[in-house]
FIVEXKE-820601 format. One line per 8 residues: number of its first residue (from 1); for each residue z, x negated, y of N, C-alpha, C, O. Coordinates in pm, 1 decimal. Each point is the difference from the previous one (the first is absolute). Layout:
BEGIN
NUM> Z:X:Y:Z:X:Y:Z:X:Y:Z:X:Y | ...
This chain:
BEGIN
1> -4003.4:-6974.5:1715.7:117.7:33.0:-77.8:-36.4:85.8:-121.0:76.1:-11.0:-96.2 | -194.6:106.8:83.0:-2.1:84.0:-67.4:-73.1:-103.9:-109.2:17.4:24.7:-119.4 | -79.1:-112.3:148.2:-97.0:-109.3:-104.8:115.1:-88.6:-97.9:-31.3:-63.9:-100.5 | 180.6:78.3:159.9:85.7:-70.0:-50.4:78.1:116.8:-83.4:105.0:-36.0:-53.2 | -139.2:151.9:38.6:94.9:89.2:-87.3:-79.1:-30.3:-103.9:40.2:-48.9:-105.5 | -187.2:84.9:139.6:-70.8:20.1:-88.0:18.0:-142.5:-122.4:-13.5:21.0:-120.5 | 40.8:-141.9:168.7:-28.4:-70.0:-90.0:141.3:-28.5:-6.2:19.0:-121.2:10.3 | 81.1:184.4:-22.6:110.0:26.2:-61.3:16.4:92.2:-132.7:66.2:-27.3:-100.2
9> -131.6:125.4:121.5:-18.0:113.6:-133.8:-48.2:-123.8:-107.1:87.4:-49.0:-71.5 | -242.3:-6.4:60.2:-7.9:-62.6:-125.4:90.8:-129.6:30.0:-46.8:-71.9:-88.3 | 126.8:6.2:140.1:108.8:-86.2:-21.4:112.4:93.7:-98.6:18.2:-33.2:-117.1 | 37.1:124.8:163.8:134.2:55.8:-50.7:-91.9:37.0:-183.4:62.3:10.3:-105.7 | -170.1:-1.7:116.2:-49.1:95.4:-102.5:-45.4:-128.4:-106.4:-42.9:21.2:-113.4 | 54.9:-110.9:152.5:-20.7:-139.5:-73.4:147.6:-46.1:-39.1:37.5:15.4:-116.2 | 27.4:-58.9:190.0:210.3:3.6:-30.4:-30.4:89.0:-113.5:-58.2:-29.9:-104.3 | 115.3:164.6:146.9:1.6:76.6:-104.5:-78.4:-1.3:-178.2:36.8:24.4:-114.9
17> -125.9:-56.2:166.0:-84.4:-25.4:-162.4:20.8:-108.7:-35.2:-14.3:-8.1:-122.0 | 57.2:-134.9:193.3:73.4:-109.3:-87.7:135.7:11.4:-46.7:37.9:-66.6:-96.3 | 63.3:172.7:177.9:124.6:35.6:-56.5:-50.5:75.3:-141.0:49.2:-47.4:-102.4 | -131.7:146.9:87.7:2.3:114.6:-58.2:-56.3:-134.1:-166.0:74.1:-23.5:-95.5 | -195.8:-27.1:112.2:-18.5:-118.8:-78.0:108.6:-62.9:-81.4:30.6:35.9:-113.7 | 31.4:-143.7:189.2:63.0:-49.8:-47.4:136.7:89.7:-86.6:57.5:-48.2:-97.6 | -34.4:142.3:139.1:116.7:100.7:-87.4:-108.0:68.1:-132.4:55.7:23.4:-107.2 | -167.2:-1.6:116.4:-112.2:52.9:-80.6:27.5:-184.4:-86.5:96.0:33.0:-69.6
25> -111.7:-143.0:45.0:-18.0:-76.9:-66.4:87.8:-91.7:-27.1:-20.4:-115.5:-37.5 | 164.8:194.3:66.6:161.4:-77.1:-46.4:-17.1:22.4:-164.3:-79.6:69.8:-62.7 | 202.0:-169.8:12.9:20.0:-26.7:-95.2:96.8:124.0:-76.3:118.7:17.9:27.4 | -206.6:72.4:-141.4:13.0:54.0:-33.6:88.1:18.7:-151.5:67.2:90.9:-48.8 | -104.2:-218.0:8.8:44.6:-72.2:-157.0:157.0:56.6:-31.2:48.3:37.2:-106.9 | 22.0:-46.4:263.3:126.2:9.5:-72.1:38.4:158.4:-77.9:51.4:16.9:-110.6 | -96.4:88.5:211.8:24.5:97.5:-44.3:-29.3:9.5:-141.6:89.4:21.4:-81.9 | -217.0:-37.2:48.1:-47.9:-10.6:-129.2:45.8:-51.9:-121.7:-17.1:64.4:-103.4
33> 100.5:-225.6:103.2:83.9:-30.1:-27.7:123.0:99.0:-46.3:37.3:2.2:-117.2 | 5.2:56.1:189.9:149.5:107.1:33.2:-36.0:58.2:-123.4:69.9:-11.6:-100.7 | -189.9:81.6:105.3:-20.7:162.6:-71.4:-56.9:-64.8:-125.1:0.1:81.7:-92.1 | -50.8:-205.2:55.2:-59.6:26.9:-103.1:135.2:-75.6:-92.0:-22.5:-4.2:-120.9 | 169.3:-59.6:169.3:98.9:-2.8:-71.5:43.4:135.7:29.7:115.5:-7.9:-41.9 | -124.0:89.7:71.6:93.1:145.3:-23.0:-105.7:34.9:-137.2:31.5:46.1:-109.6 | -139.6:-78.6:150.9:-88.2:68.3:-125.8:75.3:-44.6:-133.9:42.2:77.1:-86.2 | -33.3:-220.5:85.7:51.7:-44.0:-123.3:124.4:21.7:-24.3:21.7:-1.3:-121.1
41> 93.6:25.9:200.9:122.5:48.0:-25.6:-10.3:173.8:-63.7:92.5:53.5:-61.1 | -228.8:15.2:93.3:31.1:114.0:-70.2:-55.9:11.3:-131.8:38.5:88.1:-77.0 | -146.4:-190.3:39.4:-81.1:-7.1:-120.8:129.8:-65.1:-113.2:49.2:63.2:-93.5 | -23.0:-170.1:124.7:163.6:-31.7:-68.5:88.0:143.1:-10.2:36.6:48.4:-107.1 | -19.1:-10.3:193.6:79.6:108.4:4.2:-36.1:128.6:-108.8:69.1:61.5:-81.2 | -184.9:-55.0:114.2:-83.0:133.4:-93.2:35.8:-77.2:-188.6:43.3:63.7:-96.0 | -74.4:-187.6:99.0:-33.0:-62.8:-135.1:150.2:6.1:-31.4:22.7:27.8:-117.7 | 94.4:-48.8:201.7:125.1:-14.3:-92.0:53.9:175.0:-50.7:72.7:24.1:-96.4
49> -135.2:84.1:195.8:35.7:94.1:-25.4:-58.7:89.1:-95.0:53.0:101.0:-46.3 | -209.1:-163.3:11.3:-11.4:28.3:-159.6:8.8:-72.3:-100.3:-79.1:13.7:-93.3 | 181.9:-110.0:92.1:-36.3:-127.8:-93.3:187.1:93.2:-69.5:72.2:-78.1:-62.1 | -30.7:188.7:74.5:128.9:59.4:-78.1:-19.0:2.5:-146.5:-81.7:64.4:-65.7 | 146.2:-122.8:38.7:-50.0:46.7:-191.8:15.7:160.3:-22.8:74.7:72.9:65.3 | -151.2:-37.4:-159.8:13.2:137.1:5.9:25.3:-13.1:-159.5:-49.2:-81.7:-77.9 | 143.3:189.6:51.9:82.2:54.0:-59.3:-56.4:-6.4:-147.7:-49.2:109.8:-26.2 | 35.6:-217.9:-104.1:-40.7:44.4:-126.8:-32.0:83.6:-102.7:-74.2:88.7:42.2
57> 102.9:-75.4:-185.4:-6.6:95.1:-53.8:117.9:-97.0:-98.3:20.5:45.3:-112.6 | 56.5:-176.0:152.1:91.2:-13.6:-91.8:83.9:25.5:120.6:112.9:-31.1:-37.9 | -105.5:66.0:148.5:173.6:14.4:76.7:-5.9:141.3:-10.7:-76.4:96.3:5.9 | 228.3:-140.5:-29.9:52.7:165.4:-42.7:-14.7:65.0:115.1:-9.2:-53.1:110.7 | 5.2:233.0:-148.2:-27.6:66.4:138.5:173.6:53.5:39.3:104.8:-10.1:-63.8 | -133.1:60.2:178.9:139.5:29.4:32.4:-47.0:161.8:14.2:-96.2:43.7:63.1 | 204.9:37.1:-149.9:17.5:127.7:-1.3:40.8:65.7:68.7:118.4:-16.4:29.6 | -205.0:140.9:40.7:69.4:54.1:145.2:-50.2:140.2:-31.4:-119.9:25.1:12.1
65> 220.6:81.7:-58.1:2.3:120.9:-56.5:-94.8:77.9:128.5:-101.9:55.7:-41.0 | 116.5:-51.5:124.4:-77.7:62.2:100.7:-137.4:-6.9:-33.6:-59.4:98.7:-43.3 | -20.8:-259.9:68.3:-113.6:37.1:-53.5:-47.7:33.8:-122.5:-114.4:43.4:-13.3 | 202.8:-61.2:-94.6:-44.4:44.5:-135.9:29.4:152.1:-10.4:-46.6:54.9:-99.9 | 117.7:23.0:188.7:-49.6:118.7:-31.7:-66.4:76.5:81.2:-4.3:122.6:-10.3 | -64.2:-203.3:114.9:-103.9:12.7:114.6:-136.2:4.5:-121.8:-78.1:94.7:-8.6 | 73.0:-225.6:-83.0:-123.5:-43.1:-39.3:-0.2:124.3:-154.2:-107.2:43.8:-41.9 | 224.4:-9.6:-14.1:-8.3:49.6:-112.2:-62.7:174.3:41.7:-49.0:82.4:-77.3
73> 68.4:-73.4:193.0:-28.6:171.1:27.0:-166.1:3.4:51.9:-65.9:102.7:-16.5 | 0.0:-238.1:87.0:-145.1:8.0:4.3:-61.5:-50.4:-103.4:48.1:-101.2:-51.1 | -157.0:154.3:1.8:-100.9:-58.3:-115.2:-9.0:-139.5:66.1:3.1:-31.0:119.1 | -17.7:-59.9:-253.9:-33.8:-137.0:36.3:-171.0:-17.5:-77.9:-45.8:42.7:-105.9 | -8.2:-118.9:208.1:-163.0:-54.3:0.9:-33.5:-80.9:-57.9:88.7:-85.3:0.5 | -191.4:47.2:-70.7:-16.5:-124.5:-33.5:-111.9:-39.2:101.2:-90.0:65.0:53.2 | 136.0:-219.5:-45.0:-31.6:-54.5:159.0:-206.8:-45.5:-41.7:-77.2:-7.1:95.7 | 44.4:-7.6:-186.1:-112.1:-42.8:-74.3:-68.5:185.5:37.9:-72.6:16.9:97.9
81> 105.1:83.7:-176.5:-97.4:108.2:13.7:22.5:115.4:88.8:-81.0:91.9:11.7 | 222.1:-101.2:66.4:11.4:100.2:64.0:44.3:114.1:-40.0:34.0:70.5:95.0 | -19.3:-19.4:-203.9:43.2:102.9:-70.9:174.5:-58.3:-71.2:58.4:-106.8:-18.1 | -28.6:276.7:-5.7:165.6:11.3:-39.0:-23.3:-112.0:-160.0:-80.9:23.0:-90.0 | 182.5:-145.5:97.2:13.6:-58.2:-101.6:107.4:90.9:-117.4:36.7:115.7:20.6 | -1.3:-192.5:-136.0:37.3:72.2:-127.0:145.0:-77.8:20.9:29.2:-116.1:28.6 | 38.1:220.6:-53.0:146.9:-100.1:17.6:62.0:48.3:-128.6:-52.0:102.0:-45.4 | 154.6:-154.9:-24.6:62.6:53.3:-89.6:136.0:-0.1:23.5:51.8:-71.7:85.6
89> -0.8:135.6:-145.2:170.5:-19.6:2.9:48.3:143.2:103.8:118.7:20.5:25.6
């Protein structure tokens, strides 16, 4: 009886590694599939959310007293040297 456990351990231990196998070498594709359209739903996504036109130098600006006397009380820069630009008026 004890010659029959024994060659039960490598039976159960053989089962086991063809279950463990075959789940180790299922078909994986779909997931992959899934995520690499989420990928592309966010790359679309990213591209429409910088594709906004941004704002000219022929559309008129819209005047909002708050920040113009936010901007008129700090020195303004020039964006090229870093230093206080020359304003007139």
């Amino acid at each position: 009886m004890a010659a029959l456990a024994w060659l039960l351990i490598p039976l159960f231990a053989v089962v086991g590694a063809a279950i463990w196998g075959s789940w180790a070498q299922r078909n994986k594709t779909i997931g992959d599939v899934a995520e690499l359209a989420g990928y592309a739903r966010f790359r679309d996504a990213m591209e429409r959310s910088h594709s906004v036109p941004v704002p000219s130098a022929t559309t008129p600006a819209v005047h909002d007293p708050a920040s113009a006397s936010a901007s008129a009380s700090a020195p303004a820069l020039s964006e090229r040297e870093g230093s206080p630009a020359t304003t007139t008026g």
